[in-house]
DONU-433515 format. One record per residue: residue in one letter; x, y, z of N, C-alpha, C in turn. Coordinates in steps of 0.2 Angstrom, whole numbers, plus 2048, in hexadecimal, padded with zeros to 3 digits. Example, Ala and Ser with C-alpha at 12.3 -4.5 7.8 and 13.67 -1.06 7.14 Angstrom:
BEGIN
a8427E482783E7EA8278427F0827/s8407F58238447FB824840800827/
***
This chain:
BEGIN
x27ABFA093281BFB092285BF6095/x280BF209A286BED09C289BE809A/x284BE6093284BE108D28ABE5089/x28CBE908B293BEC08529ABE9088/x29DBE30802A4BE30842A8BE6086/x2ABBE208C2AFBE70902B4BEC08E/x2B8BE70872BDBEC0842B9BF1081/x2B4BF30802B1BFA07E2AFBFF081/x2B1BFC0882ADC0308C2B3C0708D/x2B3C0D08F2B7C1208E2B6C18093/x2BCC1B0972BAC1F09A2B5C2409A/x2B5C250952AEC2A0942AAC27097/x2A5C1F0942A0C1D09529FC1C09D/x2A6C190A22A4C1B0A72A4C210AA/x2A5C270A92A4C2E0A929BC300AB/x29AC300A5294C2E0A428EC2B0A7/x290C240AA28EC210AE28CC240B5/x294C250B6291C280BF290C2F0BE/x290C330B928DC3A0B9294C3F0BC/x299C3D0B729FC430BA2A4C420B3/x2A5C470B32AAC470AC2AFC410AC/x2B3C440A52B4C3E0A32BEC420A8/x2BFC450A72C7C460AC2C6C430B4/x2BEC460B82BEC460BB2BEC3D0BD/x2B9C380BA2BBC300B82C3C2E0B8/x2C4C320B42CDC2F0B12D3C310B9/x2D0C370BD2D5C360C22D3C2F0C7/x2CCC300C82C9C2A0CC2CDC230CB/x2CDC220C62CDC190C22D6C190C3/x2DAC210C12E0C220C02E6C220C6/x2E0C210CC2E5C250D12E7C2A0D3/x2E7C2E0CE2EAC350D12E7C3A0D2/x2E9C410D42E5C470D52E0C470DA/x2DBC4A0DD2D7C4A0E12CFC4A0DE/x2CEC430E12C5C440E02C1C410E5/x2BBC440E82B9C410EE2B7C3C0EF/x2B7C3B0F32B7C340F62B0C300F3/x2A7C330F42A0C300F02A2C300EA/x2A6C350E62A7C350DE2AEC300DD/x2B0C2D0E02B4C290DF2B2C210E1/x2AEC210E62A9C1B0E42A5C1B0DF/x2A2C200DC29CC200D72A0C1F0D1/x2A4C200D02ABC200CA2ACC170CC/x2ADC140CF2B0C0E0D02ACC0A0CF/x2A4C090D42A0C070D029DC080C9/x29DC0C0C6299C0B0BF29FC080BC/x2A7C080BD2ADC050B62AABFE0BA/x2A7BFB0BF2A8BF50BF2A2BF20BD/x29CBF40BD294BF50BA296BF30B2/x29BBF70B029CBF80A82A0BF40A7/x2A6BF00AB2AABED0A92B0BF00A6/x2B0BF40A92B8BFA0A62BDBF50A7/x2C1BF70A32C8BF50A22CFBFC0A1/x2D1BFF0A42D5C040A52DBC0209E/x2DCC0709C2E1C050962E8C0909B/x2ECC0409A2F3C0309E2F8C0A09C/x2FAC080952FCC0D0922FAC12093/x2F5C150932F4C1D0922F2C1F099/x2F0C1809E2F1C1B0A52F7C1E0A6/x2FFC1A0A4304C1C0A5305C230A3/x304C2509C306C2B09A302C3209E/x2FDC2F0A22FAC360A82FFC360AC/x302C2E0AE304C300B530BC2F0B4/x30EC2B0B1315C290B0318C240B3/x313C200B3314C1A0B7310C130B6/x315C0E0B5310C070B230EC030B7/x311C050BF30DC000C1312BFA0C1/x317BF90BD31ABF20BC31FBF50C0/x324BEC0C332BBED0C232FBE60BF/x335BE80BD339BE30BA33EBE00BE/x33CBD90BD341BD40C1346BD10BD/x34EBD00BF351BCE0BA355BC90C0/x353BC20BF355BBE0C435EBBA0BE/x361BB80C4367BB30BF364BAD0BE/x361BA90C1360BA20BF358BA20C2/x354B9F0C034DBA00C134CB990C2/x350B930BF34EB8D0C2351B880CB/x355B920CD359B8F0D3353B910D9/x351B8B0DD34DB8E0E134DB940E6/x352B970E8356B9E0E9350BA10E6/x352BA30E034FBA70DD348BA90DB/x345BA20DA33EBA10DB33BBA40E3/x341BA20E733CBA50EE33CBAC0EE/x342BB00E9344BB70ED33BBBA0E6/x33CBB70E1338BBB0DB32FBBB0DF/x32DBB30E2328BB40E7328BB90EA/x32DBBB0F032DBC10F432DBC80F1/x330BC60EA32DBCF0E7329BCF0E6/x323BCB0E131CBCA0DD317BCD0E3/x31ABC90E9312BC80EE315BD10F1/x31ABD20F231BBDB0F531ABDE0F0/x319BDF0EB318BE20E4310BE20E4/x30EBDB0E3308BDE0E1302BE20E8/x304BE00ED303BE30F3303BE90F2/x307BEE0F1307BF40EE305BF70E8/x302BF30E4300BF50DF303BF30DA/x30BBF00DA30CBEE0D230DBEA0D1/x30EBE60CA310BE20C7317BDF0C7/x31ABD80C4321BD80C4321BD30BC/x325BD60B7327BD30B232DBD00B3/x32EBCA0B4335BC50B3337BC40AD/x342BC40AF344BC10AA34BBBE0AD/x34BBBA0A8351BB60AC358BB50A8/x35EBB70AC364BB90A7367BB30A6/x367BAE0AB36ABA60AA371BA80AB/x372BAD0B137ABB10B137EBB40AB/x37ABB60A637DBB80A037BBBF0A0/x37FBC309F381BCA0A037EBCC09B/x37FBC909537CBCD08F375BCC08E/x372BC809336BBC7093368BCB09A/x369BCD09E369BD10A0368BD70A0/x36FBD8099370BE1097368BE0093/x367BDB08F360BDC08A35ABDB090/x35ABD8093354BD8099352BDF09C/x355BE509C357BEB09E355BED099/x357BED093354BF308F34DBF008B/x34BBE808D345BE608D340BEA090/x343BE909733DBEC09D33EBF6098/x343BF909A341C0109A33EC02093/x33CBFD08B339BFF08A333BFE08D/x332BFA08F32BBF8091327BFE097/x32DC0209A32BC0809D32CC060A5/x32EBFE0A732DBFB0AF32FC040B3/x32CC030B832CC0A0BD334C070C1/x335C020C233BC000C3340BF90C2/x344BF80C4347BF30C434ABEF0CA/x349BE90CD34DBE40D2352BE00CE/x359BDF0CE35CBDA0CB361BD60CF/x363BCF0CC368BCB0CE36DBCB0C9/x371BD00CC376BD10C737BBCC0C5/x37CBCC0BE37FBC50BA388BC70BB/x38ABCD0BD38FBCE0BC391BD30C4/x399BD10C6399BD30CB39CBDB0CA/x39DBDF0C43A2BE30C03A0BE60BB/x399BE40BC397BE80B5392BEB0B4/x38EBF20B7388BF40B8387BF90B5/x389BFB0B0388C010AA381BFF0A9/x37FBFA0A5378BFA0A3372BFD0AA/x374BFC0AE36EBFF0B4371C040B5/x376C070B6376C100B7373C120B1/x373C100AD370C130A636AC140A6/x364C0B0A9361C0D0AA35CC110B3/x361C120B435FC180BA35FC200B7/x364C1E0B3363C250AF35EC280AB/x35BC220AB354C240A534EC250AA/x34EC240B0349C260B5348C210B9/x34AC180B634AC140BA34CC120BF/x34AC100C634CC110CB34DC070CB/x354C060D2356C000D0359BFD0D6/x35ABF90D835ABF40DC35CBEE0DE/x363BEB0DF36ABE70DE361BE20E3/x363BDB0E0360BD60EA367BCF0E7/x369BCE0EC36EBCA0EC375BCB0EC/x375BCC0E837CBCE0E437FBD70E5/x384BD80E6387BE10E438BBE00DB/x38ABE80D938FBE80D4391BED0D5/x39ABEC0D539EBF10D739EBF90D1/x39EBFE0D739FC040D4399C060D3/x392C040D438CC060D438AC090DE/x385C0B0DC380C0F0E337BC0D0E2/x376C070E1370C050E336EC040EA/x369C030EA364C010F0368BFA0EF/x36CBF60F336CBEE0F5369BEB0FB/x366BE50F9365BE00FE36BBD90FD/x36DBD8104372BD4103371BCD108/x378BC7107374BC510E37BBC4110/x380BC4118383BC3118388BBE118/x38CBBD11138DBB810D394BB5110/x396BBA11039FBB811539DBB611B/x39BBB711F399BB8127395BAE128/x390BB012138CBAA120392BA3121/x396BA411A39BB9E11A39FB9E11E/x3A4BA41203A8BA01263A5B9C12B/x39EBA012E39AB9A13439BB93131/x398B9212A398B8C12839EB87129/x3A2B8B1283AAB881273ACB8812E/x3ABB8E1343AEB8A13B3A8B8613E/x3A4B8313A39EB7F13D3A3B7813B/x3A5B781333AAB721323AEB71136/x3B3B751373BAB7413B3BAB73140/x3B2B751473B2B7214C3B1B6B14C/x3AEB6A1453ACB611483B2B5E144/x3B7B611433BFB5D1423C0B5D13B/x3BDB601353BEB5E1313C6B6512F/x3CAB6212B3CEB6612A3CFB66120/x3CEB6311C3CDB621143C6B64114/x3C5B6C1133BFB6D1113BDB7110C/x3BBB6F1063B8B6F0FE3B3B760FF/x3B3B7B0FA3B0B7E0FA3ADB7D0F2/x3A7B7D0EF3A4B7B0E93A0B830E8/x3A1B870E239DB8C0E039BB8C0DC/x393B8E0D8392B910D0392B950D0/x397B9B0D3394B9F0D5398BA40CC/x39ABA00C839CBA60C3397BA70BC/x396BAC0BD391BAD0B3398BAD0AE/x395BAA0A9398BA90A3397BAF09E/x39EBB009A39CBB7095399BB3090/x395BB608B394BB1085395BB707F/x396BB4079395BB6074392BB206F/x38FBB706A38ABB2067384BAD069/x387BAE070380BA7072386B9F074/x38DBA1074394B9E077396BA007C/x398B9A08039CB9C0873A4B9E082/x3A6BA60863ABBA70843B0BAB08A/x3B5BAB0893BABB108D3BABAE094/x3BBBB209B3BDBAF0A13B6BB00A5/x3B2BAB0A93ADBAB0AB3ADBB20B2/x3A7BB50B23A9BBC0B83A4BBA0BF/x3A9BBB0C03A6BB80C73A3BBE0CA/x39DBBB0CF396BBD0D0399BC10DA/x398BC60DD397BC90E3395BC20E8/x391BBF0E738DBBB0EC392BB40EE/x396BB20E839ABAC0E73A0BB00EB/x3A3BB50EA3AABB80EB3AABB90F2/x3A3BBC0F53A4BBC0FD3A4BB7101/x39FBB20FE3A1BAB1003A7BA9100/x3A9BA90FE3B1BA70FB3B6BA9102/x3B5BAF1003B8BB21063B8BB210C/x3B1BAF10D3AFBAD1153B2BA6116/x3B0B9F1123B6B9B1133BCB9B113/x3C2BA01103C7BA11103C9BA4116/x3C5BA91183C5BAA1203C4BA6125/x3C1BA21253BEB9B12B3C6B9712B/x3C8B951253CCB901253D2B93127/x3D6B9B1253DCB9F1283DBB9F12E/x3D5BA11323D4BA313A3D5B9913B/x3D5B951393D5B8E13D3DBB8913B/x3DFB8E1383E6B8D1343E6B89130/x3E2B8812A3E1B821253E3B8911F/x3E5B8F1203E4B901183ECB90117/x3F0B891143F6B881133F5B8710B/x3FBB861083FBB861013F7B830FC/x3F6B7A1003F2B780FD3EBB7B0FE/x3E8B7F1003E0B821023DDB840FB/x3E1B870F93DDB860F23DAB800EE/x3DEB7B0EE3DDB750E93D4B730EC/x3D1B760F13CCB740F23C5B770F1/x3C5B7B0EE3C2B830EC3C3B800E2/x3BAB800E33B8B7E0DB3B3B840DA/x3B3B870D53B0B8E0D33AFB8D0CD/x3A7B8C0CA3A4B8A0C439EB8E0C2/x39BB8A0BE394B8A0BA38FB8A0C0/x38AB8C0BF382B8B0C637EB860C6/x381B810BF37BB7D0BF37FB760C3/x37BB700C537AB6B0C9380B660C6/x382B680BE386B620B838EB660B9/x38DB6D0BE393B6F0BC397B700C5/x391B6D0CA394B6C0D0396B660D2/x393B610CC395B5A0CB39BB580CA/x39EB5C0C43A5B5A0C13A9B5E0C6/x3A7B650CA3ACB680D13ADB620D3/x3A8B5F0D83A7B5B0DD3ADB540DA/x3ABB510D53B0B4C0D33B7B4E0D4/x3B9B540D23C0B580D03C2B560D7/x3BEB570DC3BFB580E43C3B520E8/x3BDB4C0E63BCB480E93C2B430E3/x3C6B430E13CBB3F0DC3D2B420DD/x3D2B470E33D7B4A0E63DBB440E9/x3E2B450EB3E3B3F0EE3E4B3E0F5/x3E1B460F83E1B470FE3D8B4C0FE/x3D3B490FB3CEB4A0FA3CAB4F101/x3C5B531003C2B571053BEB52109/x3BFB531113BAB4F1143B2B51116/x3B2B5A1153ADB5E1143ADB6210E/x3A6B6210C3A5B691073A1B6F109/x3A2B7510639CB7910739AB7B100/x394B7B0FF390B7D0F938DB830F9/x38EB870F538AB900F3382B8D0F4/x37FB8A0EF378B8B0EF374B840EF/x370B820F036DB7D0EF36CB780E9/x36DB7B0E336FB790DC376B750DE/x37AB780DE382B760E1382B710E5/x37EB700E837EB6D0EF37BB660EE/x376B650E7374B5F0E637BB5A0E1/x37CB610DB383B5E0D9389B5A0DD/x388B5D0E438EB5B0E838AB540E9/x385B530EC383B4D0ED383B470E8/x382B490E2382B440DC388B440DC/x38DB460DC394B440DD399B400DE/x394B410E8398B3F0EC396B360ED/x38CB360EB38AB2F0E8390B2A0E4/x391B2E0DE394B2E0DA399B260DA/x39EB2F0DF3A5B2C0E03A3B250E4/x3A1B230E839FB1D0EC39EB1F0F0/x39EB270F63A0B280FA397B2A0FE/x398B2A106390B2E109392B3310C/x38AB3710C38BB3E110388B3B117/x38AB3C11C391B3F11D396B3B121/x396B36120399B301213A3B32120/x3A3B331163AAB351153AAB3C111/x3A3B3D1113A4B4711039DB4B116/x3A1B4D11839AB5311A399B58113/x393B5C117391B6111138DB67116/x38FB6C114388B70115388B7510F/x381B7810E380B7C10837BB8210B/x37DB86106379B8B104372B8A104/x36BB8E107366B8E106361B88108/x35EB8A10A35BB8510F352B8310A/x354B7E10534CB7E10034DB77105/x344B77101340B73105341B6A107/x344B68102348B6210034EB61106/x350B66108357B6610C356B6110F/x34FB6111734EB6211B34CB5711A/x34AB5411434AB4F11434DB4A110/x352B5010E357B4810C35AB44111/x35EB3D10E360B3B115368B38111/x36CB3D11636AB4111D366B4811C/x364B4C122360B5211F368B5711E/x367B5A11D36CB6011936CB6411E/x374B66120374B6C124374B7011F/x374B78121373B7C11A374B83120/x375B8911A375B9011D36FB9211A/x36BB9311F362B9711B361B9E11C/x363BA0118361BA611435CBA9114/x35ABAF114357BB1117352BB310E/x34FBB110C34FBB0103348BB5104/x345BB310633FBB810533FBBD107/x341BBF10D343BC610F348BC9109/x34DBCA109351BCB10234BBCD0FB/x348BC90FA342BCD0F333CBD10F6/x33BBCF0FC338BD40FE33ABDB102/x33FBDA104343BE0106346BE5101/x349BE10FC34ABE50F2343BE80F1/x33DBE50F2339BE80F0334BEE0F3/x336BED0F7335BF10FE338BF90FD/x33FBF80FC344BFF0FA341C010F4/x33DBFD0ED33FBFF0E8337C040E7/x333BFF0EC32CC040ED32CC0B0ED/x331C090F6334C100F8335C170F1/x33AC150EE33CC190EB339C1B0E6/x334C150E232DC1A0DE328C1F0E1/x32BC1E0E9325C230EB326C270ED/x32DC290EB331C300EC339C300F2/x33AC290F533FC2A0FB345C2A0F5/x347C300F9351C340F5354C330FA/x354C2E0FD35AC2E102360C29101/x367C2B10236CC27100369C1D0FE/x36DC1E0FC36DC160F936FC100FF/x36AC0E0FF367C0A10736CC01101/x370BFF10A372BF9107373BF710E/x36CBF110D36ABEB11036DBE4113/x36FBE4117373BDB11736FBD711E/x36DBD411B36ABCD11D36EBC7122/x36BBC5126370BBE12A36BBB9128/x372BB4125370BAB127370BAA12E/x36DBA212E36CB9F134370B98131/x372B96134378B8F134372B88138/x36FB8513436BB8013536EB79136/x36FB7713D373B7213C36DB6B13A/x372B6513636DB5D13336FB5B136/x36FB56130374B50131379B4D12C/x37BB5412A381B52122388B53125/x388B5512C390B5612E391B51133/x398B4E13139AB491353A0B4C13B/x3A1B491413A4B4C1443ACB48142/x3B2B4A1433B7B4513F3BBB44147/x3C0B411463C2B3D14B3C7B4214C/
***
């Protein structure tokens, strides 16, 4: 029997094998219900004697559960994201499950379709980085269908998830009275932080801005009113786009062809933060000679560019692994209010802030 391929064996046949029915096999291999402790080694060795392969589907329909869950990241090539999706995989499979990715490229309608992607597929739940800061119909829907779900990064107004956050406002103002102590008073705020509507597969209509983008926002606009900078011109300095690195390059130009140009910037994320730098190349200008910089996210390259990059590091892997953390919880039955998590930065000082005279 043990020359039989593996795709042919069948619960029965390890039944059989260790001398116990074929239900009493099917809870062993299946996880549930009670079976002793020697028959459930004797069950375990003969499926791997025989080379069992448990058929997935129909384990689900005993138990009602895949064992999966569904990750709906906004941009999967920002390293952000990549660290938070590690910290789900390795928490996830630690406890038994899987994690299926999908990545919305901050597009809401890909999103809504990555959602009813996963709930056909059965995911036991969902983690998401919501594309939209307003718009959460598609995940009440799918909590309504049994799926249990889980905000990391981002909130979407007028829902009750489980969040993981980090805190965003608290974040940027440190950032911003760390500039203002070293004299700077023209200080450039640079964000991607807005997803684009599309239609047809068209950027159309007004971009929506994202929770994560908006607290920041709001944390420099407080740093600069507490230090008396938020005067009328305050705004001219506040660039709010696209996420990619092509669209914090043409912000940063905008900034810097001012006629009273920023003498510091702050960038949302690390993507952002390179844009500001090819910019600021660009324009003729050095960091931080005639721009400082600090940004968002502390990736591995910060730490040797030259100069090294001050940055607010984030707490990235706790945040996926804390979303994952709660979403376990609650496949395994926790009904308690809606748990919402917030995270501290730490403000790492380089050498991209100049002190000004």
């Amino acid at each position: 029997m043990r020359n039989r391929p593996a795709t042919s064996v069948t619960i029965a046949d390890v039944a059989r094998a260790a001398g116990v029915s074929t239900a009493t096999a099917a809870r062993a291999l299946g996880g549930y219900g009670t079976v002793r402790r020697d028959t459930l080694e004797r069950v375990t060795a003969a499926a791997s004697e025989l080379g069992y392969r448990p058929n997935a589907l129909a384990r689900s329909m005993i138990t009602g559960r895949t064992q999966t869950i569904g990750v709906i990241v906004a941009d999967i090539e920002n390293p952000f994201f990549a660290r938070v999706t590690r910290a789900i995989t390795d928490v996830a499979r630690a406890s038994g499950f899987e994690v299926v990715l999908a990545n919305s490229d901050e597009d809401l309608e890909a999103e809504r379709a990555a959602v009813k992607l996963f709930l056909d597929k059965r995911v036991d739940g969902l983690i998401v980085a919501a594309a939209s800061n307003d718009d959460g119909a598609h995940l009440a829907e799918a909590r309504a269908t049994g799926a249990h779900v889980v905000l990391v990064d981002r909130r979407v107004r007028g829902t009750d998830f489980d969040t993981v956050l980090v805190h965003n406002r608290a974040a940027a103002r440190d950032a911003v009275r760390h500039l203002v102590a070293a004299g700077h008073r023209r200080i450039g705020y640079v964000s991607g932080a807005m997803a684009v509507r599309r239609e047809g597969g068209a950027t159309a209509g007004r971009p929506r801005a994202i929770s994560t983008g908006g607290d920041r926002l709001t944390g420099y606009r407080q740093a600069l009113k507490e230090a008396g900078l938020a005067g009328d011109l305050a705004g001219d300095y506040v660039r709010v786009g696209g996420p990619r690195r092509q669209d914090a390059f043409v912000q940063t130009m905008s900034l810097l062809e001012l006629g009273t140009p920023p003498t510091a910037i702050l960038a949302t994320d690390s993507v952002i933060a390179l844009g500001v730098i090819q910019a600021v190349r660009a324009a003729g200008r050095r960091i931080p000679d005639d721009v400082s910089l600090i940004s968002f996210d502390d990736t591995e390259w910060a730490e040797v560019l030259n100069p090294p990059l001050t940055v607010i590091a984030q707490p990235v892997y706790e945040l996926g692994a804390r979303a994952t953390t709660l979403l376990i919880n609650r496949l395994q039955g926790d009904t308690a209010e809606p748990r919402h998590v917030r995270l501290t930065s730490t403000l790492v000082e380089r050498g991209s802030v100049a002190v000004r005279p």
